[in-house]
C-alpha positions as CSV (number, residue, x, y, z in Angstrom):
1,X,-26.7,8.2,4.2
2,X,-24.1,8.5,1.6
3,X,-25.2,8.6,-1.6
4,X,-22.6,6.1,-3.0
5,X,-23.6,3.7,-0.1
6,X,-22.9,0.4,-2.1
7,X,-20.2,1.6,-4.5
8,X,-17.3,3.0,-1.9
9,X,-18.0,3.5,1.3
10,X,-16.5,1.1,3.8
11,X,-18.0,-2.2,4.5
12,X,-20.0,-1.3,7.0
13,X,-21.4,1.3,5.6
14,X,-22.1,-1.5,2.3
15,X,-23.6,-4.1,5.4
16,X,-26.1,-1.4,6.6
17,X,-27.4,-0.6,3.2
18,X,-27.8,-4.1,2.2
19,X,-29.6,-5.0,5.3
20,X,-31.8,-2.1,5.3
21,X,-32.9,-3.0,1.7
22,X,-33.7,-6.7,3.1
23,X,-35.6,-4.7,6.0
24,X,-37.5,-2.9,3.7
25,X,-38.6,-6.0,1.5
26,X,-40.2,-7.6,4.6
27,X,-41.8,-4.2,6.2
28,X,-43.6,-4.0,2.8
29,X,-44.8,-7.7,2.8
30,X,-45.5,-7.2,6.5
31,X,-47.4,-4.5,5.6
32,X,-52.1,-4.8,5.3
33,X,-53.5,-4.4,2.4
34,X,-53.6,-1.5,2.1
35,X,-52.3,0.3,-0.5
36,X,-51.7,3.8,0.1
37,X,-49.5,3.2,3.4
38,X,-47.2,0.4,1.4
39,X,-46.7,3.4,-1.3
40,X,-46.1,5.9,1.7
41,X,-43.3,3.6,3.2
42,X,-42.0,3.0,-0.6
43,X,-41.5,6.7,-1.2
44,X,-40.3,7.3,2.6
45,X,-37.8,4.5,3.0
46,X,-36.4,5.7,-0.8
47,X,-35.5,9.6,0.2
48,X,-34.4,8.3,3.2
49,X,-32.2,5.6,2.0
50,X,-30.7,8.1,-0.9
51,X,-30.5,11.6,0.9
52,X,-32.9,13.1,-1.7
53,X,-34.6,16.3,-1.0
54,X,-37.6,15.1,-3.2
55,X,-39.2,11.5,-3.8
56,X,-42.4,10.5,-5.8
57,X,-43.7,7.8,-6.8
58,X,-46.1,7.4,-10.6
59,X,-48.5,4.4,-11.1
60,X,-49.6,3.7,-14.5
61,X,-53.0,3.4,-15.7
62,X,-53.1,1.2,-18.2
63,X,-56.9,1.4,-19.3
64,X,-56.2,5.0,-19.8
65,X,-52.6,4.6,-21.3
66,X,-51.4,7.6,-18.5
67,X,-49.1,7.9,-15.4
68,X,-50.0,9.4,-12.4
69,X,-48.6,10.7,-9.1
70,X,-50.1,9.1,-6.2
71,X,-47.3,10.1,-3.7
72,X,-45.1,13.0,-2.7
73,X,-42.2,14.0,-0.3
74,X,-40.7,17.2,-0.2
75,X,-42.4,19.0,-2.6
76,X,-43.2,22.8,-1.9
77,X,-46.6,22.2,-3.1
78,X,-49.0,19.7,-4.0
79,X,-50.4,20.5,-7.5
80,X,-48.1,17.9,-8.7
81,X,-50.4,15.4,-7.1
82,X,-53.3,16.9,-10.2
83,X,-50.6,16.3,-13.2
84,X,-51.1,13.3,-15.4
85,X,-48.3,12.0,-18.3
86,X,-49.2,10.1,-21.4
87,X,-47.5,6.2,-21.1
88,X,-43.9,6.6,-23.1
89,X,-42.7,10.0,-22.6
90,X,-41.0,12.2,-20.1
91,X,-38.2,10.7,-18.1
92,X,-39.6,8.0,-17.1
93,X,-40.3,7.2,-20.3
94,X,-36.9,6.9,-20.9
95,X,-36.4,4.7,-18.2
96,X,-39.4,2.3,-19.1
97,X,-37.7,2.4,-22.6
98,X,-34.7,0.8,-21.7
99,X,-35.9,-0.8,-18.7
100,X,-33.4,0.3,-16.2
101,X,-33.0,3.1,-13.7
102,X,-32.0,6.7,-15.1
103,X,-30.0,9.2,-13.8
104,X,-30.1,12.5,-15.1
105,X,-27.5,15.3,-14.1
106,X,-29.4,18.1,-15.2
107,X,-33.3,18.3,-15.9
108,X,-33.6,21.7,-17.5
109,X,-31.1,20.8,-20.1
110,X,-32.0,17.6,-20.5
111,X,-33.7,16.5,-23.6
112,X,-36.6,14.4,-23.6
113,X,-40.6,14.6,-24.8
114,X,-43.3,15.8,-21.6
115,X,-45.7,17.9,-21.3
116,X,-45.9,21.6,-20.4
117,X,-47.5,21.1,-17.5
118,X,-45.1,18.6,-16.1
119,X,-41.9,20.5,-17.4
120,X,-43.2,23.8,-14.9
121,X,-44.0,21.9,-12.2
122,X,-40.9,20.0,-12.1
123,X,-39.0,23.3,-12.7
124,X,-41.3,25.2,-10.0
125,X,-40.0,22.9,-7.5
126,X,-36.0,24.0,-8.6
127,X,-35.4,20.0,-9.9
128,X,-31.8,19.2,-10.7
129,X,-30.6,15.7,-10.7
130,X,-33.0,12.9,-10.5
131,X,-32.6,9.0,-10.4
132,X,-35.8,7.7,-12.6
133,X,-36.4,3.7,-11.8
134,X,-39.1,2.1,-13.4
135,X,-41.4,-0.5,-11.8
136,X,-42.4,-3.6,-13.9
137,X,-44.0,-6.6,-13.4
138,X,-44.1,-9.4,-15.6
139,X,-42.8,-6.7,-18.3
140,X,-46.1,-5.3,-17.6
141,X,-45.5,-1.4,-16.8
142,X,-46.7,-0.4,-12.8
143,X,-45.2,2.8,-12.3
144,X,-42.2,4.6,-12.3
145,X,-40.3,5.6,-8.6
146,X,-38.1,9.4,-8.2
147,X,-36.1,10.6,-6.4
148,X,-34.3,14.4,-7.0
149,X,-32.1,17.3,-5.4
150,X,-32.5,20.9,-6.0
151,X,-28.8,21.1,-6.2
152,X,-26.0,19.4,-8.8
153,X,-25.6,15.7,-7.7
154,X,-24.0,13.0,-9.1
155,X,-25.6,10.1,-8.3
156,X,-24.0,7.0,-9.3
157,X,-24.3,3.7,-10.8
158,X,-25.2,2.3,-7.4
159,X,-27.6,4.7,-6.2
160,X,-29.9,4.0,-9.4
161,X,-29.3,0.2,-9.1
162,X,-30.4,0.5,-5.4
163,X,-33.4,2.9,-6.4
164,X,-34.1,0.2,-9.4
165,X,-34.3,-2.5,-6.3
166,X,-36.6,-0.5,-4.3
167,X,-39.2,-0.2,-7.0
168,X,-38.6,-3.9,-8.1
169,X,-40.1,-4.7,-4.2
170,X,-42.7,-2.2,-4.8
171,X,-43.6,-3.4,-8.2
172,X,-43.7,-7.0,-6.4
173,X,-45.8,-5.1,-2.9
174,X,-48.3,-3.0,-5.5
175,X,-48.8,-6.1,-7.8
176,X,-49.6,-8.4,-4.9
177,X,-51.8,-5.7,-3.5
178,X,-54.2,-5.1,-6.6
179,X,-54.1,-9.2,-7.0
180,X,-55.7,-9.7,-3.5
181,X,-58.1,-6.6,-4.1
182,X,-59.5,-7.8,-7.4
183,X,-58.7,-11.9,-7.2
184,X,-59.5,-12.7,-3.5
185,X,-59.3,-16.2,-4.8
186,X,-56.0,-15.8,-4.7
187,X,-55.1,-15.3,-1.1
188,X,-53.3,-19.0,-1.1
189,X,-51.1,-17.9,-3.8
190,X,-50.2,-14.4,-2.1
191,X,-49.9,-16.3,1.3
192,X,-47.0,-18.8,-0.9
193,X,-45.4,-15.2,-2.1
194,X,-45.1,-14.1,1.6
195,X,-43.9,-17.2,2.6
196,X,-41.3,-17.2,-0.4
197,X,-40.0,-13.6,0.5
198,X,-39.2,-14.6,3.6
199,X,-37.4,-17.7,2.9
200,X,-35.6,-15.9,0.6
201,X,-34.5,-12.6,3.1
202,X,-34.0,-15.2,5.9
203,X,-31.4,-17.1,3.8
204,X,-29.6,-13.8,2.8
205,X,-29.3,-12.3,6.6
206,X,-28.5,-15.7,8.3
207,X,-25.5,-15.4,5.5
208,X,-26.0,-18.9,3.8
209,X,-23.7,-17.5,0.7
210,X,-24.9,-18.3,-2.8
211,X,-24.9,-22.1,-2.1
212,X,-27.4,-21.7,0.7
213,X,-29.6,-19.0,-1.7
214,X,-29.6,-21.3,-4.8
215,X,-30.8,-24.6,-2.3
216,X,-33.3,-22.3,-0.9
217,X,-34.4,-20.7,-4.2
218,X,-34.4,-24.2,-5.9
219,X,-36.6,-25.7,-3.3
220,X,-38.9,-22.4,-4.2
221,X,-39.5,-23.0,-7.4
222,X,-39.1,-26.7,-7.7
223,X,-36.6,-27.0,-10.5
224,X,-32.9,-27.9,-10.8
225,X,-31.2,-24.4,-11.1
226,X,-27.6,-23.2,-12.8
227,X,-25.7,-20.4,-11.2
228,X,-22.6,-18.8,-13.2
229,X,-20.9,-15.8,-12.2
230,X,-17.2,-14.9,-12.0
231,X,-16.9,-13.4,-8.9
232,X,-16.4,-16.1,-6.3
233,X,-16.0,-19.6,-5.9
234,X,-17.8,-21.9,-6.5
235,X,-17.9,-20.1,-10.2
236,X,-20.6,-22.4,-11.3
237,X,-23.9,-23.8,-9.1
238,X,-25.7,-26.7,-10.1
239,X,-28.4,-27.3,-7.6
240,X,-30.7,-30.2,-8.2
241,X,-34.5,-30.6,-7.3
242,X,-35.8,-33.5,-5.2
243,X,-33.4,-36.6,-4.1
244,X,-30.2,-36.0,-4.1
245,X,-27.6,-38.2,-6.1
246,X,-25.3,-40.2,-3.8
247,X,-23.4,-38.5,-1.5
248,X,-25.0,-34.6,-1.9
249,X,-27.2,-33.8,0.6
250,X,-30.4,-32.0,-0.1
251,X,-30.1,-28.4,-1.9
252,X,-26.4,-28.3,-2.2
253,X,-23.8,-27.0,-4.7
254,X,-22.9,-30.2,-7.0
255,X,-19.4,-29.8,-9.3
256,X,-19.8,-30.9,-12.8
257,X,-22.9,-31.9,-14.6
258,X,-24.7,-32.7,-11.6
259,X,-27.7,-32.1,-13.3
260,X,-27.1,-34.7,-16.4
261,X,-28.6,-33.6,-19.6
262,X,-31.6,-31.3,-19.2
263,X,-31.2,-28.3,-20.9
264,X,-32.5,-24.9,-19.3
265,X,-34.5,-23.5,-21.3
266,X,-35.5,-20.1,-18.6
267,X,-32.6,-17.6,-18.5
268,X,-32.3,-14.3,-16.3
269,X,-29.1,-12.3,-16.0
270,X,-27.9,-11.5,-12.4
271,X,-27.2,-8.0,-12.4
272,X,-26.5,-4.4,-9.9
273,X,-27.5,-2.2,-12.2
274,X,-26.3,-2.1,-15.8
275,X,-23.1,-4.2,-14.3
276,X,-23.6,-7.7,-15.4
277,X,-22.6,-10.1,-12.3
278,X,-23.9,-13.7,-13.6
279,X,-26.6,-15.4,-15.3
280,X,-29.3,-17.8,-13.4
281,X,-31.2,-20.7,-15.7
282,X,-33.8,-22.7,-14.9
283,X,-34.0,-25.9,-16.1
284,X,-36.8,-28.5,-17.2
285,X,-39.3,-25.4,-18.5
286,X,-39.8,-23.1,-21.0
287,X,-42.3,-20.8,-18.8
288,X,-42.9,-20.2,-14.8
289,X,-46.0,-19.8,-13.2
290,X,-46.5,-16.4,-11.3
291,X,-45.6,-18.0,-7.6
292,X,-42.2,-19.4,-9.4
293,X,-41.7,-16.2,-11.1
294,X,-41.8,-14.1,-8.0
295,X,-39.3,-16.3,-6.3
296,X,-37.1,-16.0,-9.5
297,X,-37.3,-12.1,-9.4
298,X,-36.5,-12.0,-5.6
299,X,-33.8,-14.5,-5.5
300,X,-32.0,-12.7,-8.5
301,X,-32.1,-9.6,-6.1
302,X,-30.7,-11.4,-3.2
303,X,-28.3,-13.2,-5.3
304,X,-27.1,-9.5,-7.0
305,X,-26.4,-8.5,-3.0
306,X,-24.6,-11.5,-2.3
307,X,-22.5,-11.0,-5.1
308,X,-21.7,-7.5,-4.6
309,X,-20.8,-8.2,-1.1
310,X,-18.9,-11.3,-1.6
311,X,-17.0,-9.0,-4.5
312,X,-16.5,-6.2,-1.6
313,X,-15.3,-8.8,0.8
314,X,-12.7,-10.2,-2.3
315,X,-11.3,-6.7,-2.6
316,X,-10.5,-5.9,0.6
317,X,-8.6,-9.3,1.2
318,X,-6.8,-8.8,-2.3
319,X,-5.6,-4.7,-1.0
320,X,-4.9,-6.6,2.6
321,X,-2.5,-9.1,1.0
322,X,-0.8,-6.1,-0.9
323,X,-0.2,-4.2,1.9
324,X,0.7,-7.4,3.8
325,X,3.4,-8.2,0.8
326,X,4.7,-4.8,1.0
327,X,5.8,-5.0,4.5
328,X,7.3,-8.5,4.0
329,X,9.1,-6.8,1.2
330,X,10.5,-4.0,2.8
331,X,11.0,-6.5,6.5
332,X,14.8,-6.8,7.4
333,X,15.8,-10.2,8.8
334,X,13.5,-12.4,10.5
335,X,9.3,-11.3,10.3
336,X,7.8,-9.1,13.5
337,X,5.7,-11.2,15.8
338,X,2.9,-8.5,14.6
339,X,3.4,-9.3,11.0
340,X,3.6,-13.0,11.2
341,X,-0.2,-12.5,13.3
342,X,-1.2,-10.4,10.4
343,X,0.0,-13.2,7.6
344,X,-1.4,-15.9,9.6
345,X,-5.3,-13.8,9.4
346,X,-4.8,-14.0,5.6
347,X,-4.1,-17.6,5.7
348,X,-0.2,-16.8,4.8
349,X,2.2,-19.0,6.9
350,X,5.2,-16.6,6.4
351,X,7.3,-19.7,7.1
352,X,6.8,-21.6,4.2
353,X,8.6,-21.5,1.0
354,X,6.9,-19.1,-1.2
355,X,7.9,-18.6,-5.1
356,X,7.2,-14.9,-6.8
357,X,6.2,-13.6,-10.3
358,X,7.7,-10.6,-11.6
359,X,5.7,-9.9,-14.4
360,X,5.6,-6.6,-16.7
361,X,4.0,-5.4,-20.0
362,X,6.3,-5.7,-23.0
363,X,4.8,-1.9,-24.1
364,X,3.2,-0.8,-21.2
365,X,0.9,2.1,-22.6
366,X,-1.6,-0.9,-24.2
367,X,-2.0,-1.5,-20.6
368,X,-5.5,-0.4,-19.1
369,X,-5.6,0.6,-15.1
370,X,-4.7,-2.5,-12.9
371,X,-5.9,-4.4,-15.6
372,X,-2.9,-6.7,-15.8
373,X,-3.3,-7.1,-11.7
374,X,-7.1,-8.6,-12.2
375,X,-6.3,-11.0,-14.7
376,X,-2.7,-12.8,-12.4
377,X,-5.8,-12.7,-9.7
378,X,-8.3,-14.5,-11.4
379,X,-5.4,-16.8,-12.7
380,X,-4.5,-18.1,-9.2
381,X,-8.3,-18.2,-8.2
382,X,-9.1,-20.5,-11.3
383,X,-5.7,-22.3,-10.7
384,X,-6.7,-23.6,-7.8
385,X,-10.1,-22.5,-6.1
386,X,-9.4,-21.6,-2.7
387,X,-5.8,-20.5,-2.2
388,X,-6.6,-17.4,-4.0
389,X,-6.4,-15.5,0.0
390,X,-3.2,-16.9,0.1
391,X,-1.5,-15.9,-2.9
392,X,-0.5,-12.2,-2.5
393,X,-0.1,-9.6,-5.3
394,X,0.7,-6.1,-5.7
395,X,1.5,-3.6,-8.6
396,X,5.0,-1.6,-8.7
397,X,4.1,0.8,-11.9
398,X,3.6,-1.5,-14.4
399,X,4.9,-4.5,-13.0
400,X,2.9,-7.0,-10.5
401,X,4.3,-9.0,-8.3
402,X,2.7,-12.0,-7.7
403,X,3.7,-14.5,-4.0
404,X,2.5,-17.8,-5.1
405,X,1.6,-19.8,-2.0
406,X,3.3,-23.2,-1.3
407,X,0.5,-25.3,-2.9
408,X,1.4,-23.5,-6.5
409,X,5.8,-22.9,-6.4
410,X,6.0,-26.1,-8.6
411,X,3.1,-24.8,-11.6
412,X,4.7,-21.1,-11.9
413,X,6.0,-22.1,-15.2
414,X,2.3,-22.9,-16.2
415,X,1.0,-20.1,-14.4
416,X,3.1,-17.7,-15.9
417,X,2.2,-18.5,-19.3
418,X,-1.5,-19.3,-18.5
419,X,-0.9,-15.7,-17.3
420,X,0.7,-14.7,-20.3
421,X,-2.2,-16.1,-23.1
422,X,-5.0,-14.7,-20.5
423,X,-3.3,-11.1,-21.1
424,X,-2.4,-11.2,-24.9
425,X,-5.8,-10.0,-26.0
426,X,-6.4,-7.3,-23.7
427,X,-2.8,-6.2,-22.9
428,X,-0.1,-7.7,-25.4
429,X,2.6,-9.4,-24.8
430,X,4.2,-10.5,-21.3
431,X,7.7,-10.7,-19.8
432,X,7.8,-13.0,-16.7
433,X,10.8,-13.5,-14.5
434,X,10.3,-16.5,-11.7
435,X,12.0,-16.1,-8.8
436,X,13.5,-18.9,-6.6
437,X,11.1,-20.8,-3.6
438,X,12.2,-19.7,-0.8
439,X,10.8,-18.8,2.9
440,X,12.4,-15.1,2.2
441,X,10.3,-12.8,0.6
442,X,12.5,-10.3,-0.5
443,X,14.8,-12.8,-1.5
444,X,12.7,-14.5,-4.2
445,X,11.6,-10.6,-5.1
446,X,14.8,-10.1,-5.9
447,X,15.2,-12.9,-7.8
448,X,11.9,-12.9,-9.7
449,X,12.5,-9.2,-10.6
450,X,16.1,-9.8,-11.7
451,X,14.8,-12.9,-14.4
452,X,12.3,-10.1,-15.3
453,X,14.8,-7.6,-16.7
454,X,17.2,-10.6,-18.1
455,X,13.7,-11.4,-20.1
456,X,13.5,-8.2,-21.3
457,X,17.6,-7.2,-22.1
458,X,17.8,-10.7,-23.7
459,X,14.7,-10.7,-26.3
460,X,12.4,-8.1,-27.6
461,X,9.8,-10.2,-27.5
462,X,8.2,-11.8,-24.6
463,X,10.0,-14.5,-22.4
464,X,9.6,-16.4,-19.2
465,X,12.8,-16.5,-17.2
466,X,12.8,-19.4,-14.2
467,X,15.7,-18.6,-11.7
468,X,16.0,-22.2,-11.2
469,X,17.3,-23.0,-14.6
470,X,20.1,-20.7,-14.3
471,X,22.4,-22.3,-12.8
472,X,25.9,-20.7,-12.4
473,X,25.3,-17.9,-14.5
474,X,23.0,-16.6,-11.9
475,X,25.4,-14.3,-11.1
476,X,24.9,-12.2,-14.1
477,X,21.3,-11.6,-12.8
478,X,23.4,-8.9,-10.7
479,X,25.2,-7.4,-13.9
480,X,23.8,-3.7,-14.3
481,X,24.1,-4.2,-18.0
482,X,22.7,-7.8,-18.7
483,X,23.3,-7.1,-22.8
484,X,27.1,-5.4,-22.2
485,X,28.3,-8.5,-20.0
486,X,26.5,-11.3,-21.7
487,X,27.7,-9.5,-25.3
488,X,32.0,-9.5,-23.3
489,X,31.3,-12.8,-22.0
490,X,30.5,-14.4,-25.9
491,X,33.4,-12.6,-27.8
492,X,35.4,-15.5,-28.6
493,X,32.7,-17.2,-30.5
494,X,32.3,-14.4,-32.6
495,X,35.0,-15.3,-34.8
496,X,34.0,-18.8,-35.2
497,X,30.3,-17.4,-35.8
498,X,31.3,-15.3,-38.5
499,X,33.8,-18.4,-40.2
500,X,30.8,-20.8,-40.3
501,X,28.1,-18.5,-41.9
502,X,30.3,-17.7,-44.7
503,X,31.8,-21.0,-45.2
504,X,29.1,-23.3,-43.7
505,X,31.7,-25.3,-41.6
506,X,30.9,-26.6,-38.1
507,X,33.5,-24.8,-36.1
508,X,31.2,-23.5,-33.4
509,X,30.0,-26.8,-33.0
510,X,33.5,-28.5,-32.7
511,X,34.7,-25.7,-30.6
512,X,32.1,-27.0,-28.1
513,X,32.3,-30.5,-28.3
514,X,36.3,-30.4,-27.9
515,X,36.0,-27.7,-24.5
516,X,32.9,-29.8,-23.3
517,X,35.4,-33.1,-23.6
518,X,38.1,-31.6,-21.9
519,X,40.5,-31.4,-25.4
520,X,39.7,-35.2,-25.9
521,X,40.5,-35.6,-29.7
522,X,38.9,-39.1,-29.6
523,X,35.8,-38.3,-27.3
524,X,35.3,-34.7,-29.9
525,X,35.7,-37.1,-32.3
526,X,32.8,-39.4,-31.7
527,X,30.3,-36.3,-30.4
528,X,30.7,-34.4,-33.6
529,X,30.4,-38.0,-35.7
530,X,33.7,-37.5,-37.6
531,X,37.3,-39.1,-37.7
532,X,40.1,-38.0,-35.5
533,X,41.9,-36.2,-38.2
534,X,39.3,-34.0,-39.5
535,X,38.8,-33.2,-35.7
536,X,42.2,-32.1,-36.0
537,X,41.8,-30.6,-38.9
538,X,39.2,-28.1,-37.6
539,X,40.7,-27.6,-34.1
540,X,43.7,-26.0,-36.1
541,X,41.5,-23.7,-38.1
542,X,40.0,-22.7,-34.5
543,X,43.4,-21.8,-33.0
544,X,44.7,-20.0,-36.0
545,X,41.0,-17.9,-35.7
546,X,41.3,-17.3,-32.0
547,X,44.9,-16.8,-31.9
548,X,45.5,-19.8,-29.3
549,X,44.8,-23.4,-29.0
550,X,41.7,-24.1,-27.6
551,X,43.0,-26.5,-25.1
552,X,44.9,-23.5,-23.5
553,X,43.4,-22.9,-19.7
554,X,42.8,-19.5,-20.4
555,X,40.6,-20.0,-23.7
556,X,39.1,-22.7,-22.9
557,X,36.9,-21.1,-19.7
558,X,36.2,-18.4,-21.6
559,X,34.7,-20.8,-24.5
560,X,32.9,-22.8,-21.8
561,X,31.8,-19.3,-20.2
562,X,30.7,-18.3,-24.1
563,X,28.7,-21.1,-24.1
564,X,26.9,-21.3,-21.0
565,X,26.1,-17.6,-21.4
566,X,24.7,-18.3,-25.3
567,X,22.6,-21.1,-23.6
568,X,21.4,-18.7,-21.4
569,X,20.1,-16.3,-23.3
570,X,18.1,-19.2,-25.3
571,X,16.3,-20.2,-21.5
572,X,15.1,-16.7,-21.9
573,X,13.7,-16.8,-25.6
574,X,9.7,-17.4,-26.0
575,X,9.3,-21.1,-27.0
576,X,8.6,-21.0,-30.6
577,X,12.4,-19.3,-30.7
578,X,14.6,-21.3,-28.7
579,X,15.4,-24.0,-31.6
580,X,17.0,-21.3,-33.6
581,X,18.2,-19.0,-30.5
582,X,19.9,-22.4,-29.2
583,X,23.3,-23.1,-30.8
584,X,23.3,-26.4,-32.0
585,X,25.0,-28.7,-29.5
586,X,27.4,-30.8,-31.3
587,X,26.3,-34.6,-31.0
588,X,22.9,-34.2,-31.7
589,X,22.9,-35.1,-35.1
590,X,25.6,-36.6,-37.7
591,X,27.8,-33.6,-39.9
592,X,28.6,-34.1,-43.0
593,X,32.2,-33.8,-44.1
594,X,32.4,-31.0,-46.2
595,X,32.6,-27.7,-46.3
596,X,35.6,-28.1,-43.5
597,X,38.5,-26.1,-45.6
């Protein structure tokens, strides 16, 4: 088997692993007492499982404060078998230290205390890379489990967590073991263990999903338990102990605070590895009895699997719905039969009205790796649990595009700048153009991208540019230089601009009001809050500035044009800059009379 078995081979590949390990748990608890055989299968099943050309397997004696081989594969010879290592040194010691599986690349180099006799013997046998995984129970130290290659390997962070779960079942197997050898008194407990296991793999391969784990687990143990992970939906688990409240049935999931105000006071971190997947509390106890604490250990295992596949299973949809997006992109006139089939899989009804996101970095080298791709996914996912298979995404070099599925085309505003406060932290600011809802793909593409670059000619900063608000002046969306025809289309308010910053009159303002009223002296009048004759008075100053009467045809579409473009550009400003990117529209408040000569 591959070495990187749960990390990137195919799902299949990730299926037979999984259900291998699940197979091994019960062949071990299937297992007699005795001991030697369930430590022969522990060491067999592990070079099997990881393609090692060398696996061994240490038990501690804690009287005697030493670790000592007690089974071999591979080896050349079997003086290793005589070696003994003081508790806390070596590599294994290593591993104990920091309680987690250790890979190291290359033993001869590597620097650690042992003793002479182990350093030849491991040398004698040509080691190279070795996985180190140390077996606890109860934090009490049981052994420590190898495996190793003669040649350079680089193991990865899933073949140590997937050694690390073969000696967690075989500190669990060799603790149970030495409990019914020295407590026979014990057999109901071990029998309860047994039975535990069981339930637990049962619920993992009949593929009840977390919810069906946690009921099963929470029945186990006998207390109300809280789930949190941020992987899958449902994000957080409460499942309650004993009759349900109205309208849950027995062991499932309940939303909110099901579980009213106990306070967990038992916390264990979900976890593949040194990759952190969740956290698992159980409430109502400060301490679990060693039948409760079993189930704990193996449900956080299966739960870790179940994770890990459910994020597998999350991936593949999320590259499916690229691919799928890409083809819709690139798809002239109406969509294949084929590709309609292959929407309708992903729960995409190419028929519908869809809305897109085109969404980009404001400086693109603060962004990390797909980084900016993750976050719009977990956006949609916590927007609304369960469409998050029919939104589709993809990333164009530093862009994303983002297909919002029906349910969402009226909340893109939101979404965009939920998107955009999610992303400030980690990759700066965000420019976000929002393209129109439509059943055409590439139509809304075109449209979302097109706001995207008028966000980022129009404002240095970050803006959110809805097609929908355009209006007429969408067609400067298809100008190739959005700065060069928006600066052409304002030049004859440039001369009015210039007038009323040095003389603080209202020109602009009155320009506006008297184009907007179709040269109405009386209606200008009233809008700008001034008599007739200083309306008259200014309109003058305006023509001899702009060289005609505003009331000529000509000037006046290009004033309304200068004004519908100025407005615009303020759509496209970030909130807190609109009030003072916004000319002020005459009407809105009273002007004083001065300052008019």
């Amino acid at each position: 088997m591959n070495a990187t078995l749960l990390g990137s081979a195919p799902g299949r590949a990730r299926t037979g692993a999984y259900e291998a390990l699940i197979q091994i748990g019960n062949r071990l608890h299937g297992a007699s007492a005795d001991v030697d055989r369930a430590l022969d299968l522990i060491v067999t099943q592990a070079q099997e499982l990881l393609d090692t050309d060398l696996a061994w397997l240490v038990l501690a004696d804690n009287e005697r404060g030493v670790l000592r081989p007690v089974v071999i594969r591979g080896f050349r010879s079997d003086d290793f078998l005589e070696v003994e290592l003081p508790s806390g040194i070596g590599v294994g010691g290593c591993a104990i230290a920091q309680q987690q599986p250790l890979i190291v690349d290359d033993y001869a180099n590597h620097e650690h205390a042992t003793t002479p006799a182990v350093r030849e013997a491991m040398l004698a046998e040509g080691t190279v890379a070795l996985i180190c995984a140390p077996m606890l129970s109860d934090e009490e130290l049981v052994g420590t489990l190898y495996v190793a290659n003669r040649r350079a390997t680089a193991f990865t962070g899933e073949d140590a967590w997937l050694l690390g779960a073969l000696a967690a079942q075989a500190s669990v197997a060799i603790e149970s073991r030495r409990l019914y050898r020295r407590l026979t008194v014990q057999n109901e407990l071990l029998e309860q263990a047994f039975s535990v296991h069981r339930r637990l793999n049962q619920a993992s391969l009949d593929e009840s999903g977390l919810v069906g784990l946690a009921g099963v687990l929470t029945e186990l143990i006998g207390l109300p338990l809280v789930i949190e992970q941020e992987i899958c939906e449902p994000r957080v688990i409460h499942v309650m102990k004993g009759p349900p409240a109205p309208g849950i049935p027995p062991g499932a999931a309940a939303t909110g605070d099901a579980i009213g105000a106990a306070v967990p006071t038992v916390v264990r971190t979900i976890a593949a590895g040194p990759r952190r997947l969740g956290t698992i509390e159980v409430v109502g106890t400060s301490a679990l009895d060693p039948l409760q604490l079993k189930a704990l250990e193996q449900g956080i295992t299966l739960l870790a699997l179940e994770l890990l596949k459910q994020r597998a299973s999350l991936e593949v949809g999320w590259r499916m719905s690229g691919e799928l997006l890409e083809e819709l992109l690139d798809c002239a006139g109406p969509v294949p039969a084929a590709l309609a089939r292959r929407a309708e899989h992903l729960q995409v009804d190419v028929t519908a009205a869809h809305r897109m996101l085109a969404i980009a970095p404001a400086d693109p080298r603060g962004e990390r790796h797909t980084t900016l791709l993750e976050i719009a996914r977990g956006m949609i996912a916590r927007r609304a649990p369960g469409t998050g298979s029919r939104a589709l995404g993809l990333k164009r070099g530093h862009e994303v595009l983002l297909a919002l599925p029906p349910a969402l085309t009226g909340d893109a505003a939101a979404i965009a700048r939920a998107i955009q406060d999610a992303a400030r932290s980690t990759i700066g600011e965000l420019y976000v153009g929002v393209g129109p809802c439509t059943s055409d793909f590439a139509q809304t593409c075109r449209g979302a991208v097109t706001c995207l670059n008028l966000a980022r000619d129009a404002h240095p900063s970050a803006a959110i540019v809805e097609y929908d608000t355009l209006g007429s002046l969408r067609f400067l969306l298809d100008a190739p230089d959005l700065r060069n025809a928006a600066d052409i289309a304002r030049e004859p308010l440039a001369a009015l601009i210039a007038h009323d910053a040095q003389h603080r009159t209202p020109l602009l303002e009155t320009a506006r009001a008297f184009v907007e009223c179709g040269a109405h002296y009386g209606r200008a009048a009233e809008q700008c809050y001034v008599a007739v004759s200083t309306l008259k008075y200014r309109v003058r100053k305006i023509e001899q500035l702009l060289g005609t009467h505003p009331a000529d045809p000509e000037l006046a579409f290009r004033l309304a044009l200068a004004f519908k473009v100025q407005d615009l550009l303020a759509v496209a400003a970030p909130r807190d800059q609109r009030a003072s990117a916004t000319p002020a529209r005459a009407g809105l408040r009273p002007q004083s009379g001065g300052a008019d000569s």
